[in-house]
C-alpha positions, 0 to 999 in steps of 0.5 A: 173437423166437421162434427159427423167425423168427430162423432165417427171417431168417438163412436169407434173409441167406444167400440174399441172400448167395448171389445176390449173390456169383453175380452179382458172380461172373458179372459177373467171368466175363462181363468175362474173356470175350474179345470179338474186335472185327472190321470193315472191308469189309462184302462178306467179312461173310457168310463171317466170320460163317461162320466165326465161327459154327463156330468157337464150335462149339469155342469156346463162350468166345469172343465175337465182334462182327462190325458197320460201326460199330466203330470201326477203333481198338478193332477187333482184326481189320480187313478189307480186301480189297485189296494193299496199297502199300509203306508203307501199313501202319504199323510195328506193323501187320500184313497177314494173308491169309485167302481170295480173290475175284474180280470181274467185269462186270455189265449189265442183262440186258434189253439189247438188244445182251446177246447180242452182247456175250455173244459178243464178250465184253471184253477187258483193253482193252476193260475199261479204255476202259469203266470207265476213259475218258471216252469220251463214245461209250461206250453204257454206264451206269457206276456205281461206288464210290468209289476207296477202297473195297476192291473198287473199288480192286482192281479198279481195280489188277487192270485198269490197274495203277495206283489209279485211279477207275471213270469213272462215276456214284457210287453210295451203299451197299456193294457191293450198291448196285453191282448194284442200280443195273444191275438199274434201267438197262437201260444200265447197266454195273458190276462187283461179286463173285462173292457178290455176283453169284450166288445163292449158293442156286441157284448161278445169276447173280442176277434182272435182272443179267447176266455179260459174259465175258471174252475171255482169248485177246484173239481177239475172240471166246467160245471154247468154254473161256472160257464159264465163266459158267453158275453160281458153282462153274463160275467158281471150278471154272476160276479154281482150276485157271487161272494167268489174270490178265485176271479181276480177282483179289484176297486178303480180307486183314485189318489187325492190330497186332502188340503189342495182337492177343491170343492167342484173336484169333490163335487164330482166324484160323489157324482161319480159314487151317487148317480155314476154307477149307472154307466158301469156295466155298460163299460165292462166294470161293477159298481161298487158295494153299497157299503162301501159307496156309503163310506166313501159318500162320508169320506166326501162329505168330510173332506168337503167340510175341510176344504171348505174350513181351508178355505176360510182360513186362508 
C-alpha cells in the first residue's frame, strides 16, 4: 500500500476518534447540566418565565423547564398560590414565599347597571352573598373555578375565611377561562388577578371586562381615595402603601422537598427573593414584605446548608 494511503487512512481514524470522543464528551456535559423542573399554578408562569429568562443572563449553565405537564413528583419547584392550612405540607416539604397578587371582581362592561355599580361599589358582604349564596335574586351570572384551585381558593379565604366553593357556573381552562366567560355575558360576574385583568402593555383594564370597586369604609358608596382602579400601577401604587384587608391578597408561594431541592434550584429562588423583585410590578404582582423576604432568605440560607450536609453525607 503506498504510504499517502496509508497516512490517509490514520489521518481519518483519528478524525473519527476526534468526533467521537466530542460527542461522547458533550453528551457527559449536557447530562451534568442542571435542569430545574418548575410547575403549578399557570397564572405565575408569565413573571417565572421572567425570571428565568434573566436569570440565565448570569447563569448561562442552568436550564430551566417551566410547563403544566410536568409531573408534581419530578418537579423541583412546585407553584402555589395560596396559604396553606396546618398540616397541609408534608415533613420533608417546604413553603417558600416569593411575590403577592391580588384579585378583584370583573363584569361585563356592557351592563347596563355598570355605572351604578361603579358607584356603589361592593363591600366585603356584598362579596360574599354575590359569590358565595344561592340567592336565586342575585342579577349576576357567576362563573367560577373549581375550589381547589389556587386563586379560587384564596379568594375564597380572603372573602369569608373559610375554603368554600364560588356558587356559580364551572368553567374549563385556567384563569383566563374566567375572564373569557364575563367578556360573552353581558351578565356575567367573575374574579381573577390582576395580570390577568389588566393589559400589562397599556396599563389599562383589558377589552370587554369591567372593575367593580370595592367599598373599603362600607359607606355604601366610592369615595374619592377608593377609585383606585384607572390603571394596574394605580392599584398596586395603594395596595403597596395600604395595610387594606377587604381587597383579596395572597403570597405566590412555591412547594419544595427539603432533602432532594438541589443547591442551583436554591440558588434560584434567592435570586428570585434578593434582586427578582424588580420584575413584579411590571407583571401585575407585588412584592413581597421585606419582613417576610428576609425570613425566606434564612429559610434559604438553612436549607442550602442542608443539602450541602446531604451531600457530604452521601
Amino acid at each position: 500500500m503506498p504510504p499517502c494511503v496509508s497516512g490517509r487512512k490514520n489521518n481519518d481514524m483519528k478524525k473519527i476518534f476526534v468526533f467521537v470522543m466530542m460527542f461522547f464528551l458533550l453528551n457527559e456535559a449536557h447530562a451534568q447540566t442542571p435542569v430545574i423542573k418548575i410547575t403549578g399554578t399557570k397564572f405565575p408562569f408569565q413573571i417565572m418565565q421572567q425570571w428565568i429568562d434573566v436569570y440565565r443572563q448570569s447563569h448561562p449553565g442552568v436550564t430551566f423547564e417551566l410547563s403544566k405537564t410536568i409531573s408534581p413528583d419530578s418537579a423541583e419547584i412546585f407553584i402555589a398560590a395560596h396559604a396553606f392550612r396546618r398540616g397541609e405540607l408534608k415533613d420533608n416539604q417546604v413553603l417558600i414565599s416569593l411575590n403577592r397578587y391580588a384579585q378583584l371582581p370583573i363584569v361585563n362592561s356592557n351592563r347596563s347597571d355598570l355605572k351604578k355599580l361603579q358607584q356603589k361599589g361592593f363591600t366585603k358582604g356584598d362579596l360574599q352573598k354575590i359569590y358565595f349564596s344561592q340567592d336565586e335574586t342575585n342579577s349576576f351570572h357567576v362563573y367560577r373555578r373549581d375550589k381547589n384551585v389556587c386563586a379560587s381558593r384564596s379568594f375564597a379565604e380572603n372573602v369569608t375565611g373559610k375554603q368554600l366553593d364560588v356558587a356559580g357556573e364551572l368553567v374549563n381552562g385556567d384563569d383566563r377561562a374566567l375572564s373569557n366567560a364575563v367578556k360573552y355575558d353581558v351578565n356575567g360576574i367573575s374574579y381573577n388577578n390582576l395580570s390577568l385583568i389588566y393589559n400589562l402593555k397599556t396599563r389599562k383594564v383589558a377589552d370587554s371586562i369591567a372593575i367593580i370597586p370595592i367599598d373599603l369604609n362600607g359607606n355604601g358608596k366610592i369615595d374619592a381615595d377608593e377609585n383606585i382602579y384607572a390603571t394596574l400601577d394605580d392599584v398596586l401604587n395603594f395596595l403597596s402603601t395600604s395595610n387594606n384587608n377587604i381587597i383579596p391578597q395572597d403570597n405566590v408561594n412555591i412547594v419544595i422537598n427539603r432533602n432532594t431541592i438541589t443547591k442551583p434550584a436554591l440558588d434560584f429562588i434567592n435570586w428570585i427573593i434578593t434582586q427578582g423583585q424588580q420584575y413584579d410590578r411590571a407583571f401585575g404582582f407585588l412584592n413581597l414584605d421585606k419582613t417576610i423576604a428576609q425570613e425566606e432568605q434564612q429559610q434559604i440560607t438553612a436549607l442550602i446548608k442542608h443539602t450541602n450536609d446531604l451531600t457530604i453525607k452521601n
